[in-house]
C-alpha positions, 0 to 999 in steps of 0.5 A, a space after each residue: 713733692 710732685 706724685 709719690 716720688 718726685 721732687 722739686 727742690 727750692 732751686 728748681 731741681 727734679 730727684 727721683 727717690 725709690 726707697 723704704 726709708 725717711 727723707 728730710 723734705 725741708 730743715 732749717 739746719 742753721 737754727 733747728 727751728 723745724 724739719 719735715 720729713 716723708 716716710 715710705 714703707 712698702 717701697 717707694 710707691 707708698 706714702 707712710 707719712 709726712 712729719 712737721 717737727 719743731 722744738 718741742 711739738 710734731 705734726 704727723 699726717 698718715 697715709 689714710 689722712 689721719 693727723 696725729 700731735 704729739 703721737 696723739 691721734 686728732 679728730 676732725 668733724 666733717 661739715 658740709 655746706 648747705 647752699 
């Protein structure tokens, strides 16, 4: 993904996608072992996720950097490096 809605695919090739709907980023269509796809609502200029899905687990990050497994909610603790 290169800004909101532009993409570079594994040969080198650029899309432009406008559209309220899912798109697969990446599957493995021959064994199944994983597919990550980006989610768009509110138009195209609005990220609502992206999913990394395998046989049995998902990863979902939201747009306001929440990340949710297995539709549970996740929470990180921020540390800061004292120098």
């Amino acid at each position: 993904m290169i800004g909101s809605q532009y993409y570079k695919t594994f040969d080198d090739k650029f899309y432009h996608f406008e559209g309220k709907c899912d798109y697969i980023l990446a599957s493995d269509f021959v064994d199944k072992n994983f597919t990550i796809v980006v989610s768009y609502s509110d138009g195209a200029e609005v990220k609502k996720s992206i999913t990394l899905t395998d046989h049995k687990d998902s990863l979902t990050i939201q747009a306001d950097h929440s990340v949710s497994f297995n539709s549970s909610l996740l929470s990180f603790h921020m540390f800061q490096t004292i120098e």
